[in-house]
HTML snippet that shows the backbone in 3Dmol.js (N, CA, C, O; Angstrom):
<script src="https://3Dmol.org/build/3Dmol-min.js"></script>
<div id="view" style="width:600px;height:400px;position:relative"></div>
<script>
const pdb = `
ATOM      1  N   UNK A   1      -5.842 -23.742 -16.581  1.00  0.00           N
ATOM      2  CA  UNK A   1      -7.113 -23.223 -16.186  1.00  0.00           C
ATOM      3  C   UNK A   1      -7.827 -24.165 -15.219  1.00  0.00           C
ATOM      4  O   UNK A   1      -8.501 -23.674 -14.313  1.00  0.00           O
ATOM      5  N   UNK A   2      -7.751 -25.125 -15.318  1.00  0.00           N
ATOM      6  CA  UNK A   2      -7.978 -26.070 -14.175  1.00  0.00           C
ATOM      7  C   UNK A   2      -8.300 -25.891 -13.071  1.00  0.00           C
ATOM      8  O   UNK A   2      -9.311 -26.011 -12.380  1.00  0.00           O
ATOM      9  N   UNK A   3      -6.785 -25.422 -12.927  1.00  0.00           N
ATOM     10  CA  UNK A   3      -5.747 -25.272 -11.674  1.00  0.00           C
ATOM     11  C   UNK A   3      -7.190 -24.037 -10.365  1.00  0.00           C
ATOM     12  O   UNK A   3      -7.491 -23.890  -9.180  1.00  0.00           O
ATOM     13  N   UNK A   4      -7.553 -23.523 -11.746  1.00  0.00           N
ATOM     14  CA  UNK A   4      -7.921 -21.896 -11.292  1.00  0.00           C
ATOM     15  C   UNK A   4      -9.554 -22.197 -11.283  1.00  0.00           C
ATOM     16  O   UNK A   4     -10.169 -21.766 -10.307  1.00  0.00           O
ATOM     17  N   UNK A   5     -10.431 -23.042 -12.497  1.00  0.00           N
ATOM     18  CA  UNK A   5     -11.662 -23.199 -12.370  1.00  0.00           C
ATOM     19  C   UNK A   5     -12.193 -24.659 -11.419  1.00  0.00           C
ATOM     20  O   UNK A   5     -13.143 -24.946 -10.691  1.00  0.00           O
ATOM     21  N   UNK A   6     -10.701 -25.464 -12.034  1.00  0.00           N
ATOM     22  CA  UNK A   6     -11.686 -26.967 -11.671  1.00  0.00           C
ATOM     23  C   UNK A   6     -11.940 -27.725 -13.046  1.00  0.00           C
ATOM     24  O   UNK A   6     -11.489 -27.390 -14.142  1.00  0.00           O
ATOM     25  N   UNK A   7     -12.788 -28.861 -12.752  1.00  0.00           N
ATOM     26  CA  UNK A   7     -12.311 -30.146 -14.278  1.00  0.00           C
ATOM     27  C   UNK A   7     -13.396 -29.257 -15.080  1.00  0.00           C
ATOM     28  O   UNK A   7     -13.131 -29.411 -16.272  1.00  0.00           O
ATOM     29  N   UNK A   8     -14.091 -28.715 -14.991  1.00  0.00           N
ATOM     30  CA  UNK A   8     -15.260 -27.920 -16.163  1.00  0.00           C
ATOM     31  C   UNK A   8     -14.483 -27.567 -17.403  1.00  0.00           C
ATOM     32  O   UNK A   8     -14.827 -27.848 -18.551  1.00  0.00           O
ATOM     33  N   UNK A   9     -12.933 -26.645 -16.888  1.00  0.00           N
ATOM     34  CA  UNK A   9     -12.186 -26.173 -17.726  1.00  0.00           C
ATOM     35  C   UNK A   9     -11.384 -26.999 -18.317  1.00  0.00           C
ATOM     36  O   UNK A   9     -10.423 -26.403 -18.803  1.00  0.00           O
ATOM     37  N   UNK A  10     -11.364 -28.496 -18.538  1.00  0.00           N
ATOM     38  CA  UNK A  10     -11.109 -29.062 -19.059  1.00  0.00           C
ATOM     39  C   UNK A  10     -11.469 -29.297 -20.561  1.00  0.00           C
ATOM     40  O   UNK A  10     -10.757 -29.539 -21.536  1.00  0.00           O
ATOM     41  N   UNK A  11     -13.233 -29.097 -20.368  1.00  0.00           N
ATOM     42  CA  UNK A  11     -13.907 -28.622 -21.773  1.00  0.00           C
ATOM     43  C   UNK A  11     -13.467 -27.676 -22.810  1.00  0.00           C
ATOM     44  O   UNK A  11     -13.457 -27.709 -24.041  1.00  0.00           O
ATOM     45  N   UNK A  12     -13.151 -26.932 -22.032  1.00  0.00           N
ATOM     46  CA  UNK A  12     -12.844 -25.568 -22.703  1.00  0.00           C
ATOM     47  C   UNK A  12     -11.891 -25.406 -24.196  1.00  0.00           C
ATOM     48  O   UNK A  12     -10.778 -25.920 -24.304  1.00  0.00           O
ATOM     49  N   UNK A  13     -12.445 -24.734 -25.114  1.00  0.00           N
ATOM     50  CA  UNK A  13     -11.282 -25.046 -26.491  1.00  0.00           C
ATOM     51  C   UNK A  13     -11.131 -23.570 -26.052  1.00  0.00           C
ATOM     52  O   UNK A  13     -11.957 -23.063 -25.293  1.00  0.00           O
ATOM     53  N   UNK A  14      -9.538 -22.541 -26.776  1.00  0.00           N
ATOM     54  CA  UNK A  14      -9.154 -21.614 -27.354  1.00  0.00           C
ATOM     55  C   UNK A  14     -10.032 -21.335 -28.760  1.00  0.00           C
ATOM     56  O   UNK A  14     -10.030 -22.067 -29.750  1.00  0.00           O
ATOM     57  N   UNK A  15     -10.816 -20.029 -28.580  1.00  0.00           N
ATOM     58  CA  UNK A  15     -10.992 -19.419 -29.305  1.00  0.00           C
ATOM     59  C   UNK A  15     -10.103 -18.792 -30.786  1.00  0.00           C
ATOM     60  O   UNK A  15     -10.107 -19.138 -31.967  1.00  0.00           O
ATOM     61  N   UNK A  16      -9.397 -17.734 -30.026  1.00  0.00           N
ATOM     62  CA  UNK A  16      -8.968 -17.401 -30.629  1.00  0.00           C
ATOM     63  C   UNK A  16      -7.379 -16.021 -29.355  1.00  0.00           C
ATOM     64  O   UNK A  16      -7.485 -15.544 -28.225  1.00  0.00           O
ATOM     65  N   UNK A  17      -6.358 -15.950 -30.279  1.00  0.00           N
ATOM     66  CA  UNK A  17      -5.699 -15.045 -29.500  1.00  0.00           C
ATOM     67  C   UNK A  17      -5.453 -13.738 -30.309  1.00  0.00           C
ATOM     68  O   UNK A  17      -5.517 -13.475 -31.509  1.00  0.00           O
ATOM     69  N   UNK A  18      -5.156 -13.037 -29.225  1.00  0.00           N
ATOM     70  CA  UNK A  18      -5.140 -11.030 -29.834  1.00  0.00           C
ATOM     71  C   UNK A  18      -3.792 -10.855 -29.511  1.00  0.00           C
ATOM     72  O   UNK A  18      -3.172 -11.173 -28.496  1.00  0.00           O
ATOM     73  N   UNK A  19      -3.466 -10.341 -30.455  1.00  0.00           N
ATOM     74  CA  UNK A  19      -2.136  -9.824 -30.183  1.00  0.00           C
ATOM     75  C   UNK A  19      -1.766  -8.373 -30.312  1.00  0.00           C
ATOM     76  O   UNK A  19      -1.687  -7.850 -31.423  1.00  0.00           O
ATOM     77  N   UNK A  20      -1.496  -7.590 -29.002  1.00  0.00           N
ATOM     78  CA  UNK A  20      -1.888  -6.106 -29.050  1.00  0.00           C
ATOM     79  C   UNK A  20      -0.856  -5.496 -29.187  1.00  0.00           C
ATOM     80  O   UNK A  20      -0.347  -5.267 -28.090  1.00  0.00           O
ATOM     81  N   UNK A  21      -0.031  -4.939 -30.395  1.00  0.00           N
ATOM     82  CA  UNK A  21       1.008  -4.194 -30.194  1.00  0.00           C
ATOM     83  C   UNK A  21       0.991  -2.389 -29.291  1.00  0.00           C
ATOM     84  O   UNK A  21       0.132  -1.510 -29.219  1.00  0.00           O
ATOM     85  N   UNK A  22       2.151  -2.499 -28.845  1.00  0.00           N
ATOM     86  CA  UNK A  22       3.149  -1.205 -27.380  1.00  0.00           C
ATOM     87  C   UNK A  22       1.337  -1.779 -26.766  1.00  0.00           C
ATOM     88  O   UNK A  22       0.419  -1.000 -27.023  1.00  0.00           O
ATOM     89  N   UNK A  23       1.065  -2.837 -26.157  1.00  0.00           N
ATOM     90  CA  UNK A  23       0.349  -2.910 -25.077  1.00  0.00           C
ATOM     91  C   UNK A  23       1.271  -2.763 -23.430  1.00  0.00           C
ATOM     92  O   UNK A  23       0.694  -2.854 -22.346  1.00  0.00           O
ATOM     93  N   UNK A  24       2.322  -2.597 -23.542  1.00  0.00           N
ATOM     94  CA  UNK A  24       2.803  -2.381 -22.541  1.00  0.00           C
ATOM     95  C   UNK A  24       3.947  -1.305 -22.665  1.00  0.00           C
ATOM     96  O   UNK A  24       4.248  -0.943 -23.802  1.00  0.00           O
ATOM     97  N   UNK A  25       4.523  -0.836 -21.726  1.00  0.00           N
ATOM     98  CA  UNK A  25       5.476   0.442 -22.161  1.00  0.00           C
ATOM     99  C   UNK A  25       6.750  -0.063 -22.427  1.00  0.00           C
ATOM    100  O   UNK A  25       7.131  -0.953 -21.668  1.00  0.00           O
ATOM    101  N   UNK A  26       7.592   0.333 -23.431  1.00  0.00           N
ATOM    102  CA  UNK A  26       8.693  -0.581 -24.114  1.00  0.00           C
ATOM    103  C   UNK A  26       9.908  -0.400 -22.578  1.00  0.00           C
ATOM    104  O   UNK A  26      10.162   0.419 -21.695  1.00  0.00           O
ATOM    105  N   UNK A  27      10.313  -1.644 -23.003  1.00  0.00           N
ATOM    106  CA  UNK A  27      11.074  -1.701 -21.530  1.00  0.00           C
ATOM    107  C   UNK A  27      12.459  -2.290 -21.660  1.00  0.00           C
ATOM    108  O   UNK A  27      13.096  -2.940 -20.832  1.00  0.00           O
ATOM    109  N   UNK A  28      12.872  -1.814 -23.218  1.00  0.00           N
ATOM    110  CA  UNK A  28      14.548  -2.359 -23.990  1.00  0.00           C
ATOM    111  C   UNK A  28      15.478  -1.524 -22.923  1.00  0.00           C
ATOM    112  O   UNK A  28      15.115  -0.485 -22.371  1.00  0.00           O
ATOM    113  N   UNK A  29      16.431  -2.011 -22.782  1.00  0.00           N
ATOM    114  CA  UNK A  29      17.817  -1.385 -22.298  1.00  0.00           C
ATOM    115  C   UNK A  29      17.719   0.360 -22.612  1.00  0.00           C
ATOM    116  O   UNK A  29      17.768   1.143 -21.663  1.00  0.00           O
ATOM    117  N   UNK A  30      17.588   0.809 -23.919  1.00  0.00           N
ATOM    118  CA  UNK A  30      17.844   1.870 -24.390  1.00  0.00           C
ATOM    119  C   UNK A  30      15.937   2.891 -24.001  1.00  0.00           C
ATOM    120  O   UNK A  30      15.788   4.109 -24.098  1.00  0.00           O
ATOM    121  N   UNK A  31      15.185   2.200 -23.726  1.00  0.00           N
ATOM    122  CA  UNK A  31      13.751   2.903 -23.487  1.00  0.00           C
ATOM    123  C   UNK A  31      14.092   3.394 -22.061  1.00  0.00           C
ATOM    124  O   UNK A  31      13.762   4.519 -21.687  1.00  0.00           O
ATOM    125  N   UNK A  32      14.709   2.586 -21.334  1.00  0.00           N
ATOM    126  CA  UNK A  32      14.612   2.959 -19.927  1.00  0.00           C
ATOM    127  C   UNK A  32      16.237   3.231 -19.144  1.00  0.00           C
ATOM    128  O   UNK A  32      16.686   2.898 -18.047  1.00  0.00           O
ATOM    129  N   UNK A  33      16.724   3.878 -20.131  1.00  0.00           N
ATOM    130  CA  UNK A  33      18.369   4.279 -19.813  1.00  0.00           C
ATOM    131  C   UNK A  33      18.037   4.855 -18.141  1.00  0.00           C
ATOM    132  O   UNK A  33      18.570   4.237 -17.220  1.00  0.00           O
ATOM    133  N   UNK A  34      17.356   5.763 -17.907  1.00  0.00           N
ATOM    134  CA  UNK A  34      16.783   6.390 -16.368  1.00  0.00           C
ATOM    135  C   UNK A  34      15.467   5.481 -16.199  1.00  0.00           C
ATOM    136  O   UNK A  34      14.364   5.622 -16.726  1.00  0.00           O
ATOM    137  N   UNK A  35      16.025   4.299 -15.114  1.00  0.00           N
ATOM    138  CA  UNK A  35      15.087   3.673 -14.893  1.00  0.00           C
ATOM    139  C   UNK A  35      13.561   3.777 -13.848  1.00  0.00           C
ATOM    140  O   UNK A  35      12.517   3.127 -13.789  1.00  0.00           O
ATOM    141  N   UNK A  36      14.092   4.889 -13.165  1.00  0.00           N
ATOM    142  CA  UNK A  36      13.135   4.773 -12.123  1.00  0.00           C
ATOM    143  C   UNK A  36      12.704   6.603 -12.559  1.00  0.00           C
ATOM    144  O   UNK A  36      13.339   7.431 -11.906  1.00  0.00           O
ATOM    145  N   UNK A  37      11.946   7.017 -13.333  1.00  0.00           N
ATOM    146  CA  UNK A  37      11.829   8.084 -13.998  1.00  0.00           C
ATOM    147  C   UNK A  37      11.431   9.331 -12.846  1.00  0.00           C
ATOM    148  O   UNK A  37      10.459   9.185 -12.105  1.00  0.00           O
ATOM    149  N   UNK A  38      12.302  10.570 -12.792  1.00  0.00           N
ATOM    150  CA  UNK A  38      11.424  11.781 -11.292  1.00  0.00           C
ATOM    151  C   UNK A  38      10.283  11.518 -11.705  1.00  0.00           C
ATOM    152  O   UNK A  38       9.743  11.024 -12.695  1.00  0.00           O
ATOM    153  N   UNK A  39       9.993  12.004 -10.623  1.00  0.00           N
ATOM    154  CA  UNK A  39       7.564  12.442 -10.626  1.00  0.00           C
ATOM    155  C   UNK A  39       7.868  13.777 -11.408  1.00  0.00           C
ATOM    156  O   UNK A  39       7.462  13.930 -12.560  1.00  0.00           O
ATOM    157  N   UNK A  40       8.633  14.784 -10.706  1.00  0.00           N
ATOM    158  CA  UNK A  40       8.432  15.873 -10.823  1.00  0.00           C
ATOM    159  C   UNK A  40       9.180  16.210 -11.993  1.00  0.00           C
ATOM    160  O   UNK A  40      10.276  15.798 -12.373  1.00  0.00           O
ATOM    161  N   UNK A  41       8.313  17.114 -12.543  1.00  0.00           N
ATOM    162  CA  UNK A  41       8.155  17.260 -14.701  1.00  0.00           C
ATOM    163  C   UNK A  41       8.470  18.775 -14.293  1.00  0.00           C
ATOM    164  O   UNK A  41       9.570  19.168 -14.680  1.00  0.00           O
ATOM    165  N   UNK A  42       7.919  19.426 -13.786  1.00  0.00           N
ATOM    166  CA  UNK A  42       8.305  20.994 -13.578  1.00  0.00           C
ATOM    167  C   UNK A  42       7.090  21.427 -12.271  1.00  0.00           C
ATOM    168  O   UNK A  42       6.337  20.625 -11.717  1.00  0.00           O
ATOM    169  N   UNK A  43       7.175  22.806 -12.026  1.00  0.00           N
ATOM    170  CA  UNK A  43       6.920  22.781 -11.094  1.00  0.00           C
ATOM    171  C   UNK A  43       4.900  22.920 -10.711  1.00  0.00           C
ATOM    172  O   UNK A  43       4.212  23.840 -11.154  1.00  0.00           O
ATOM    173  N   UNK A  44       4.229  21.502  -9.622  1.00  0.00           N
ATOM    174  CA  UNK A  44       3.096  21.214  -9.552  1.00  0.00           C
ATOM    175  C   UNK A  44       2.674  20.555 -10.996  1.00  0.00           C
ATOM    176  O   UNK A  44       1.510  20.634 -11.389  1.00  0.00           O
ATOM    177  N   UNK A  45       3.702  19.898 -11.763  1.00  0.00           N
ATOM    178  CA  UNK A  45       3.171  18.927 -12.487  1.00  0.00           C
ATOM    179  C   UNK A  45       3.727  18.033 -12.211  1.00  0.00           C
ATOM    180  O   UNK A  45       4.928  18.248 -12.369  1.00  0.00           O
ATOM    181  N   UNK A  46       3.447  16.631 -11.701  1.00  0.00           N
ATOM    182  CA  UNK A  46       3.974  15.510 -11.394  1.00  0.00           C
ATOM    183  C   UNK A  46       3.855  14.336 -12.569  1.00  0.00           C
ATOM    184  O   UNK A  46       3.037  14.600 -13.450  1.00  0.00           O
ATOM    185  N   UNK A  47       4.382  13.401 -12.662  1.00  0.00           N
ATOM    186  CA  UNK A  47       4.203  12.253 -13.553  1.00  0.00           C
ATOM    187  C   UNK A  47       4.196  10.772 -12.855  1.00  0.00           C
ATOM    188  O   UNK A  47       5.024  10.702 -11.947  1.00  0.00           O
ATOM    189  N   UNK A  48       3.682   9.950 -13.007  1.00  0.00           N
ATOM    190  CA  UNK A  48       3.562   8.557 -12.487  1.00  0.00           C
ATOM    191  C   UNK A  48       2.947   7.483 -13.413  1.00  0.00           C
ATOM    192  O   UNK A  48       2.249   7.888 -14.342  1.00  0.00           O
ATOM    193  N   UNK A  49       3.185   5.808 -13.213  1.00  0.00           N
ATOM    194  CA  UNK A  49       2.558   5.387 -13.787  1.00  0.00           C
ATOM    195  C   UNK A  49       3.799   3.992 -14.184  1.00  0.00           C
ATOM    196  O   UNK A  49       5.026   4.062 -14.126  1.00  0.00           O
ATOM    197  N   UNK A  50       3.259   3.250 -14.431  1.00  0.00           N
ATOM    198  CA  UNK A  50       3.982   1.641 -15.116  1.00  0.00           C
ATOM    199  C   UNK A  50       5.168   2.172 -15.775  1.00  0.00           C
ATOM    200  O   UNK A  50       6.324   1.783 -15.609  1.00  0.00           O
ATOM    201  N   UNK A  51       4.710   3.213 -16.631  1.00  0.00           N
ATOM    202  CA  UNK A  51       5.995   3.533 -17.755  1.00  0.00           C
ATOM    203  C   UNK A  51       7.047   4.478 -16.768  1.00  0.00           C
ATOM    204  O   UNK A  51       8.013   5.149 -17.131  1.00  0.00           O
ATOM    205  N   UNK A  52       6.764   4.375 -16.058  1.00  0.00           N
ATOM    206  CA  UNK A  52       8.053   5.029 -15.331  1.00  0.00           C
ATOM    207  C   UNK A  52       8.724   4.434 -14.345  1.00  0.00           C
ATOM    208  O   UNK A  52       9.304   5.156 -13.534  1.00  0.00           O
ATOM    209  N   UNK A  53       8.784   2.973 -14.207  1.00  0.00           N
ATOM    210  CA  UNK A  53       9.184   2.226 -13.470  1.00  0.00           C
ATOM    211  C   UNK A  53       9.047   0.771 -13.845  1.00  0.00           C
ATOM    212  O   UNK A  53       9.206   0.707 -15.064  1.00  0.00           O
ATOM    213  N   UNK A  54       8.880  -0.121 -13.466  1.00  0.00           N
ATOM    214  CA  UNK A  54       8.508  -1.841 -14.469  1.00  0.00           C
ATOM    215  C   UNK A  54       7.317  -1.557 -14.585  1.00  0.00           C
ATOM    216  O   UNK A  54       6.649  -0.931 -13.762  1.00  0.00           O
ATOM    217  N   UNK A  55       6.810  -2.166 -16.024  1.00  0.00           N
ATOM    218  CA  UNK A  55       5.882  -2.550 -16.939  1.00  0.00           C
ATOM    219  C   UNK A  55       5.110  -3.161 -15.729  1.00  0.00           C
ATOM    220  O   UNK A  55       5.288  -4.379 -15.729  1.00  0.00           O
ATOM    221  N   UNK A  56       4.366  -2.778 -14.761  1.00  0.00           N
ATOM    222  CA  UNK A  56       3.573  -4.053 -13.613  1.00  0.00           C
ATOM    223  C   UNK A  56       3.104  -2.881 -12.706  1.00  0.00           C
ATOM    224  O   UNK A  56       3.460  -1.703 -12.723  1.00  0.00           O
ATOM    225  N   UNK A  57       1.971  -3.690 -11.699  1.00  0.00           N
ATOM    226  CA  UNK A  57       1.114  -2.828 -11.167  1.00  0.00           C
ATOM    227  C   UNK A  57       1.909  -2.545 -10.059  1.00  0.00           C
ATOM    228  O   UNK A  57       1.452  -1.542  -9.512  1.00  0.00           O
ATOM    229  N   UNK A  58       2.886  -2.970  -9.481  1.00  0.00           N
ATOM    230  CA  UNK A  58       3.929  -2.857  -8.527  1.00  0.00           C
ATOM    231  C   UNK A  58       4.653  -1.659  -9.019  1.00  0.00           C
ATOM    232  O   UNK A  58       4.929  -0.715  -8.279  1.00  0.00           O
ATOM    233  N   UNK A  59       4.956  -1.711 -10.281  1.00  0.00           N
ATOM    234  CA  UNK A  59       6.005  -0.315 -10.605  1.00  0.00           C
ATOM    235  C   UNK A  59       4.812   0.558 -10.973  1.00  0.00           C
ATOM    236  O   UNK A  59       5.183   1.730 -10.912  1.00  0.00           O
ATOM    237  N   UNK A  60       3.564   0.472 -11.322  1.00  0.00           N
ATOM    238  CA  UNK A  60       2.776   1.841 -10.875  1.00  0.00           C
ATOM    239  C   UNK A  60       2.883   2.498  -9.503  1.00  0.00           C
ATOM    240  O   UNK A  60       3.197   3.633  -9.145  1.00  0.00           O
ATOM    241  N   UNK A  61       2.448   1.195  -8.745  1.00  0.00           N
ATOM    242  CA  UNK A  61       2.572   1.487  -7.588  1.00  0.00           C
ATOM    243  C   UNK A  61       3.585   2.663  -6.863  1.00  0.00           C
ATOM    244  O   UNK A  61       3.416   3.706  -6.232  1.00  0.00           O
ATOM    245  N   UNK A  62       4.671   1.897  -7.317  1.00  0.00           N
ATOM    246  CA  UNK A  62       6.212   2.484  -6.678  1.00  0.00           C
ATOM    247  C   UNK A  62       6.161   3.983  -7.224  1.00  0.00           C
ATOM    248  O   UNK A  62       6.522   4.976  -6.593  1.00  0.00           O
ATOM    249  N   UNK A  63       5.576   3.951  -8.690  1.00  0.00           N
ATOM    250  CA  UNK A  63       6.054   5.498  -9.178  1.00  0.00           C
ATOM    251  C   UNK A  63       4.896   6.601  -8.583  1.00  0.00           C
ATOM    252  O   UNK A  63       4.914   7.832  -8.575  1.00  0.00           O
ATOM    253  N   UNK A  64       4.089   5.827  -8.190  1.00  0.00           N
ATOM    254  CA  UNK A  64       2.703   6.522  -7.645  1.00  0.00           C
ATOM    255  C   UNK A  64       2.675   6.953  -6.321  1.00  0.00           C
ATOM    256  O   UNK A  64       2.044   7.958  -5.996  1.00  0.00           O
ATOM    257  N   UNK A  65       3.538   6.028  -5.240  1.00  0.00           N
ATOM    258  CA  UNK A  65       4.576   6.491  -3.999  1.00  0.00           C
ATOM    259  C   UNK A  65       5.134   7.462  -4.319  1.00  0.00           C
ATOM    260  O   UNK A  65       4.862   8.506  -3.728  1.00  0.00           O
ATOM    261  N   UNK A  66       6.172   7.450  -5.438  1.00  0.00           N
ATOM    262  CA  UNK A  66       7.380   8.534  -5.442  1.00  0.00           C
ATOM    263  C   UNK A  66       6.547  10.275  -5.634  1.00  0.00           C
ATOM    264  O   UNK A  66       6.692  11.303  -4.973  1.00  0.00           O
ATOM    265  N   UNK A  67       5.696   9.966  -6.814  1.00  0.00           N
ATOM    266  CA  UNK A  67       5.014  10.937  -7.038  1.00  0.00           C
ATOM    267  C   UNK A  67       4.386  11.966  -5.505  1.00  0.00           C
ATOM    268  O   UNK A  67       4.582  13.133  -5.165  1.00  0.00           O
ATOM    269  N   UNK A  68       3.827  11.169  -5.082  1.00  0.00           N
ATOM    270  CA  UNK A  68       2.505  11.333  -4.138  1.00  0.00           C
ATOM    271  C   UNK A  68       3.876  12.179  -2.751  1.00  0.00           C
ATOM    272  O   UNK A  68       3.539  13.237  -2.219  1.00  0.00           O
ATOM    273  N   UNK A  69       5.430  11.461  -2.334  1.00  0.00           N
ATOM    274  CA  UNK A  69       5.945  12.043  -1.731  1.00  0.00           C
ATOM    275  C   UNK A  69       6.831  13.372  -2.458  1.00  0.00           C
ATOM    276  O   UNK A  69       7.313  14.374  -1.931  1.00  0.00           O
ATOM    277  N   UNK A  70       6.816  12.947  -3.784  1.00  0.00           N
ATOM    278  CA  UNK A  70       7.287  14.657  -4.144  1.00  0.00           C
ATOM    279  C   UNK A  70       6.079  15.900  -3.707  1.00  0.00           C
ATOM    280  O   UNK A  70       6.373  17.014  -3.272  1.00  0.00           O
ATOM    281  N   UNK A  71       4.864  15.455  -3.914  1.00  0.00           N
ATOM    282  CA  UNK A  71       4.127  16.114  -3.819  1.00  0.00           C
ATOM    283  C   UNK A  71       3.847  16.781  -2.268  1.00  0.00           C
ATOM    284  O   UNK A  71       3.433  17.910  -2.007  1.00  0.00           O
ATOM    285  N   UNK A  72       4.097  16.042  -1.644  1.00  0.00           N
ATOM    286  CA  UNK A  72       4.063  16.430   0.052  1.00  0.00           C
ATOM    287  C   UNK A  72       5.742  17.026   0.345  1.00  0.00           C
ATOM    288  O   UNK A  72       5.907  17.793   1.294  1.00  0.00           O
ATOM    289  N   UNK A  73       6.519  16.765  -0.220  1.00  0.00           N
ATOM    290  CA  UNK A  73       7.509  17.684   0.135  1.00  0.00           C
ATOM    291  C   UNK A  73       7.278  18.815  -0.628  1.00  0.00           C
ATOM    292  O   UNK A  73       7.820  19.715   0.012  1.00  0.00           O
ATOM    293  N   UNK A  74       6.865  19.215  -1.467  1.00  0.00           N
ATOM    294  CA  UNK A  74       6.748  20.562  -2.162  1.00  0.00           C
ATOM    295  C   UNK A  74       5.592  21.079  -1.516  1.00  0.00           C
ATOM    296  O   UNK A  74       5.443  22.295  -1.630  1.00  0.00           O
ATOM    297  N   UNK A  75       4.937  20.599  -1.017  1.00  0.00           N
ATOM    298  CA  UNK A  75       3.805  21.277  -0.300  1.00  0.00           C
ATOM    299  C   UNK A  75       4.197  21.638   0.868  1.00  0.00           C
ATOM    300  O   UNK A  75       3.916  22.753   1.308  1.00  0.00           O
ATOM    301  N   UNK A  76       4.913  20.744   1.557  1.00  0.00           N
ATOM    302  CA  UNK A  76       5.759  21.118   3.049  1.00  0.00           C
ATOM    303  C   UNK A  76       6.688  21.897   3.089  1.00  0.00           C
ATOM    304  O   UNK A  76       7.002  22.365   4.183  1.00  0.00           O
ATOM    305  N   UNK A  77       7.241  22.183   2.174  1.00  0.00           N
ATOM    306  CA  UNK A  77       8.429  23.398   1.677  1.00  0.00           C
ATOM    307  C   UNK A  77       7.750  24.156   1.354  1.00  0.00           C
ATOM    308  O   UNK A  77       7.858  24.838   2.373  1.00  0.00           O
ATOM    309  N   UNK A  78       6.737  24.956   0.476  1.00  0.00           N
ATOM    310  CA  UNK A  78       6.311  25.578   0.689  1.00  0.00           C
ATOM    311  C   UNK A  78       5.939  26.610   1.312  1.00  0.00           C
ATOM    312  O   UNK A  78       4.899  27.185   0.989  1.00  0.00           O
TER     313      UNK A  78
END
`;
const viewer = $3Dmol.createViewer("view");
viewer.addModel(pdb, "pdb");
viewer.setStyle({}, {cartoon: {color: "spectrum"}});
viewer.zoomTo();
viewer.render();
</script>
């Protein structure tokens, strides 16, 4: 914390820690057999989000891309 505040955070004691269980989407070998999950669920329902790609705002990201271009090709086909 230092690193990030400066010597102030040197003071600093730990409170206390939380420990949040499925705070993140399970990400075992067998949770994510299809790793990079379709958007498209059926038709004009899309899906996106962390759990459908890595546990991180990058694999929201990515699934939130994939989504967003299913969605413009079904609209462009159309």
């Amino acid at each position: 914390m230092v690193d990030w505040y400066g010597p102030a955070a040197e003071t600093w004691q730990h409170l206390k820690t939380f420990r949040v269980p499925r705070a993140l989407p399970d990400k075992t070998v067998t949770a994510m057999a299809e790793p990079h999950r379709p958007p498209r669920v059926s038709p004009d329902v899309y899906l996106c989000g962390d759990h459908c790609d890595m546990a991180s705002i990058n694999g929201a990201m990515c699934s939130g891309r994939r989504a967003a271009e299913a969605i413009l090709a079904d609209r462009l086909l159309a």
